[in-house]
N, C-alpha and C positions, 0 to 999 in steps of 0.2 A: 926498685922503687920502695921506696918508705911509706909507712902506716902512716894518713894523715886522720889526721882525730879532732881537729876542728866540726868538721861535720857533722861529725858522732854526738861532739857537745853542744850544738845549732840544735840538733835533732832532739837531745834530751831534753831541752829546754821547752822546745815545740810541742814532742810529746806529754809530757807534766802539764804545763798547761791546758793543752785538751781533753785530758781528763780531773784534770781541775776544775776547769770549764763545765764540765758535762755534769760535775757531782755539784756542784755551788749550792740548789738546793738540796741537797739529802739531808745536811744536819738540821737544817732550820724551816724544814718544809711547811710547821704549821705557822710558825712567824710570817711565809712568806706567805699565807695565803690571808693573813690579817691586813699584811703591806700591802696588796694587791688587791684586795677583795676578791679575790674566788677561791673556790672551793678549795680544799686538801686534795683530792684529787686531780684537777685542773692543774696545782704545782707537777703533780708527779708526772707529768705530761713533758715535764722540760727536760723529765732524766731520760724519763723511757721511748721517749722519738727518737734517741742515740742506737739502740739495738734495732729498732724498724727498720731504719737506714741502712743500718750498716749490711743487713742481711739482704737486703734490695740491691745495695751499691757495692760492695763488697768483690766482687767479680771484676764488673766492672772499671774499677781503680785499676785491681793489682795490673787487669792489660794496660791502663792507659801508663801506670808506671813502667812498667815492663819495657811500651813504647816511647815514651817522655819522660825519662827516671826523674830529672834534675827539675824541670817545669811542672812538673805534675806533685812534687814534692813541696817545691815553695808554693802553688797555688793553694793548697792546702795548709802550709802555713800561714799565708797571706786572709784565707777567710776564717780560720781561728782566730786570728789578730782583730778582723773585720767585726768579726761575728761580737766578739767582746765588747768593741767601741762602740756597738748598736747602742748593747742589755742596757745601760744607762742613761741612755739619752732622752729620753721622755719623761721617766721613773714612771714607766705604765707597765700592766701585763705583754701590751704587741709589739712593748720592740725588744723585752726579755724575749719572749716566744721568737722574734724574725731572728733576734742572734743568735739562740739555741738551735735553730734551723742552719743556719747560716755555720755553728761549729761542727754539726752533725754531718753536714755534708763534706765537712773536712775530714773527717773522722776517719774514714777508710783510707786517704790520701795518705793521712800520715803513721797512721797504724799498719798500714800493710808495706811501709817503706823499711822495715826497720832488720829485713835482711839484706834487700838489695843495697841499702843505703853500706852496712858492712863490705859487701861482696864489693863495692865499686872504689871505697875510701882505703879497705884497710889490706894489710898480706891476710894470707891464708893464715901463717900461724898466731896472729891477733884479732879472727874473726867471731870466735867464741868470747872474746875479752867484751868485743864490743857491742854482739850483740845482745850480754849479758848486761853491759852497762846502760845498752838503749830500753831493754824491759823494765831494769829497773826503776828508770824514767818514769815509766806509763804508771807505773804502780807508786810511787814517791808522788805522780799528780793525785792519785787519791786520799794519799796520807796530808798533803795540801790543803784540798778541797776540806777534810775532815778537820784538821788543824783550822783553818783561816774562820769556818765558819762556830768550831764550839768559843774561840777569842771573839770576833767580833759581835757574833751572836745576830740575833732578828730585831735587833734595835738598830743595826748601822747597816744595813742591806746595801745603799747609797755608794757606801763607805765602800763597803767589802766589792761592789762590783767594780769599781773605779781600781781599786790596788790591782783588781784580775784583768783588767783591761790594761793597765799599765806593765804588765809583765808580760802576758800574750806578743804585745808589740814589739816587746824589746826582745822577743826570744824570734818571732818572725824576722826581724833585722839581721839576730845573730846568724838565723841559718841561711838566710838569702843569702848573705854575703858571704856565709864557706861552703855554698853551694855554686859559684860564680866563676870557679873552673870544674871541669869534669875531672874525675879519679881515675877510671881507666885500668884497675883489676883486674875488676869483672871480665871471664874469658865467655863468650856466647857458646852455647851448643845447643846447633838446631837442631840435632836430633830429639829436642827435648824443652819444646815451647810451647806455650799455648794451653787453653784449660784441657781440650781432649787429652793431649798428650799427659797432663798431669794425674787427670782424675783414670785415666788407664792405669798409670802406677797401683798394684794394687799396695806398696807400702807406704804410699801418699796417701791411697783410701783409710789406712789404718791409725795413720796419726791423725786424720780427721774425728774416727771415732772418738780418740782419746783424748782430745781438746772439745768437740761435743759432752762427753760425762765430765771432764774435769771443771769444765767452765760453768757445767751445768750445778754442779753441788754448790763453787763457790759463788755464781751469783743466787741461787735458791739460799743460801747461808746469810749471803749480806743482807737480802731484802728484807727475812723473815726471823733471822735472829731473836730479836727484840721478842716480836710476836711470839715464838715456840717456846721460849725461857719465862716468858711473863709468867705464870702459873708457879715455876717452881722458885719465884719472887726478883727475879734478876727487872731490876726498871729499865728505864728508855735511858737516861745515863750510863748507866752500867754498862747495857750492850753497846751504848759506843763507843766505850770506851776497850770491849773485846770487838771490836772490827776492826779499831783501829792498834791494835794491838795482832792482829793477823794478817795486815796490810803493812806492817811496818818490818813485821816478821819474813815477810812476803819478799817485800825489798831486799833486808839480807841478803838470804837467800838466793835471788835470782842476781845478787848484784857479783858473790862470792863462789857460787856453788857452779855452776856450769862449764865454767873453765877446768876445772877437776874433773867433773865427770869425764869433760870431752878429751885429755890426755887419755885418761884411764880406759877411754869407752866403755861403759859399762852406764850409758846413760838409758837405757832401758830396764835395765834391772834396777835405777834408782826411780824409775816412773814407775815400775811395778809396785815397789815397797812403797811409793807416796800413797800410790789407788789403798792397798790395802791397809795404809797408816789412815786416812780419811775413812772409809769403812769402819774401820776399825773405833775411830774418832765420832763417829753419828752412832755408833751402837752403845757409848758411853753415855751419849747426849739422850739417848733413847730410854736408855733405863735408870740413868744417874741425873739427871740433870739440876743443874745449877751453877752458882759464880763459879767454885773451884773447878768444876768438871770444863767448865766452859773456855776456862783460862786456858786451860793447860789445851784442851783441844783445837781451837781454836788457833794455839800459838803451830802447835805442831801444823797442822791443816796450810797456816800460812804457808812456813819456812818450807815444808815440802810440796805443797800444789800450786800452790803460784810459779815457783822454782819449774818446775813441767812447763810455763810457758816457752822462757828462753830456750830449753832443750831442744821443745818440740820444733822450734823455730830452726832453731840449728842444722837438726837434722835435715828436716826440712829443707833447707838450703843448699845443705851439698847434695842433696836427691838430686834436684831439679835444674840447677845450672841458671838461665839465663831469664827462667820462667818464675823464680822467685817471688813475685811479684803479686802474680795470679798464683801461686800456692799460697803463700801467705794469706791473699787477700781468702783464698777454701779455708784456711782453717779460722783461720778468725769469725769467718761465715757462720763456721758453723760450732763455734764459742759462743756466740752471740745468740745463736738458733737454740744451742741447748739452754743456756740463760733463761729463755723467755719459755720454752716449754717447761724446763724443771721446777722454775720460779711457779709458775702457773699450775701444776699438778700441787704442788707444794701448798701454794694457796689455800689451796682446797681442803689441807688437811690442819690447818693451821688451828683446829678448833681440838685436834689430837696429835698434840705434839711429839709423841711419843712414834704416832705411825710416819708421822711426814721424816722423821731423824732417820729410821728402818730405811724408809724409800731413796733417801740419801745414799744409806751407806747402799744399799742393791745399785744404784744409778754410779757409784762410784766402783765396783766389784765390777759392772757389765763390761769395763775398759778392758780388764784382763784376757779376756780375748784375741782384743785387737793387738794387744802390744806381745803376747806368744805370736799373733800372727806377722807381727811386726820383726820381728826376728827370725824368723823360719823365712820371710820374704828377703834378706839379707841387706842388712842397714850396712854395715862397715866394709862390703866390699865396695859399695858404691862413694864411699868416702875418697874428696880428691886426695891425692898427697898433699903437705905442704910445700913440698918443693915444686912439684910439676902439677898446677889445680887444670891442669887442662886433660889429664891423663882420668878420663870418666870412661867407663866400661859401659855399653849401650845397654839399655833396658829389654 
């Protein structure tokens, strides 16, 4: 059977979106809290109920995917689309808030689809293609997000919700209808379903660590950016104009680089060198800081830690066989987890910018670890063939 790739492009559409969706206010958070009348805070409530959720729901999905791959994927398209057609309807704060509710809880649906959706559409030897080109999706919705809102700006809020609601729909239509027959790849192995069976893997435990620190620097980076450089004169422009320059780098990367690695295999030792290039990259920020130190690190931090999602995802998937789902849905868990705890420690130091950069690069070091442990646990034995993906060696 042949790679169908309709799906894949249903899927990226879907995913973009949802993370379009979820960022809509980041660039214009105090515009929107003028358009609204509530607080700056009160906005941030519309970004940050996305990671609550997902650590809650997160599990949860990947089984229901797992069990209902194709219906559990468009339902989650279907209230992306939904959720969108709410945010404008009123032009009030409760139906933005019911829709951002309403994408949040799509969120793990279609984020935790993004191996199984491969494993079912495409061969074996086009699996890294595609799930390289479905991350790069996720991360293209945040360069979206960041685009759509510094053009329309906090004067056309109306505006800008109406275009995102118009694309949501039309990316929900795309993937229902190349979800509308089954793929039929995917070979099941029950020796190897279920969260017990997964989180027993102790080299599934290990890629968990190392999507908990990697997730954790880059959303502690996005949120607080701005805040840690202000002092050494970097404004609120500037830094978003370096996020969005690490997110775009991001894309790259994960859209190009993953495919290479996975001939080569040798994708762990390009996750090593990213840990210690970000390390390496907040201990610049720590002691050098400013626009040029920023650029440059920044850029690098994109193209190589972003790039570590697809991988991880990868591997990940040929670990696990049919449990894809619910592994996925574990590590994004705990992306998410590390997010809101490093964001949060981070916080706190944001008045010594120098120490929060340090604690970075330490949160970004602590991976190394896991990912020695991650090879010593034997990543490439467990690799299917491309010819025979059913030929998996028992755990």
């Amino acid at each position: 059977m042949r790679s169908r790739w309709l799906p894949i492009a249903g899927y990226a559409v879907v995913s973009s979106a949802n993370q379009m969706l979820w960022l809509t206010y980041a660039p214009i958070t105090t515009g929107a809290a003028h358009h609204y009348y509530v607080s700056v805070s009160t906005v941030g409530w519309l970004a940050e109920v996305f990671p609550l959720l997902y650590v809650v729901l997160a599990l949860p999905s990947g089984a229901l995917l797992d069990r209902w791959f194709r219906p559990g994927l468009a339902a989650g398209a279907v209230l992306t689309a939904a959720g969108a057609v709410i945010r404008p309807l009123s032009g009030g704060f409760g139906a933005v808030l019911i829709g951002q509710i309403l994408i949040a809880l799509a969120q793990p649906l279609v984020l935790n689809a993004v191996t199984k959706l491969a494993g079912e559409y495409l061969r074996p030897a086009d699996r890294s293609t595609g799930i390289s080109a479905s991350s790069a999706s996720i991360f293209a919705g945040m360069v979206l997000a960041l685009l759509l809102g510094a053009v329309l700006g906090e004067h056309r809020i109306a505006l800008l919700l109406d275009i995102q609601a118009g694309y949501a729909v039309l990316a929900a239509g795309l993937l229902c209808f190349a979800l509308r027959r089954p793929g039929g790849h995917f070979v099941a192995d029950s020796n190897n379903s279920g969260l017990r069976a997964v989180w027993t893997d102790r080299y599934v435990r290990r890629l968990v660590v190392m999507v908990f620190a990697g997730f954790g620097v880059f959303v502690a980076l996005t949120t607080w950016l701005q805040a840690l450089l202000e002092p050494a004169g970097v404004s609120e422009s500037t830094a978003g104009v370096l996020l969005l320059v690490m997110v775009v780098a991001g894309v790259a990367g994960s859209a190009v680089l993953p495919p290479v690695l996975a001939r080569r295999r040798i994708e762990l030792r390009f996750i090593a060198g990213s840990v210690v290039a970000a390390a390496a990259g907040c201990v610049v920020l720590a002691v050098a800081p400013g626009l040029v130190t920023g650029l440059v690190v920044v850029a690098v931090i994109g193209v190589l830690l972003l790039t570590d999602l697809p991988v991880l995802l990868e591997l990940t998937a040929h670990r696990v066989g049919a449990a894809a789902g619910t592994a996925t849905g574990l590590l994004w868990m705990s992306g998410n987890a590390g997010g809101l705890l490093v964001a949060a420690a981070v916080q706190g130091l944001v008045p010594h910018p120098a120490a929060a950069f340090w604690l970075l690069a330490v949160v970004a070091v602590a991976a190394l670890p896991a990912i020695r442990g991650a090879r010593s646990a034997g990543a490439y034995p467990d690799r299917p063939s491309p010819d025979r993906p059913e030929l998996r060696p028992p755990h």
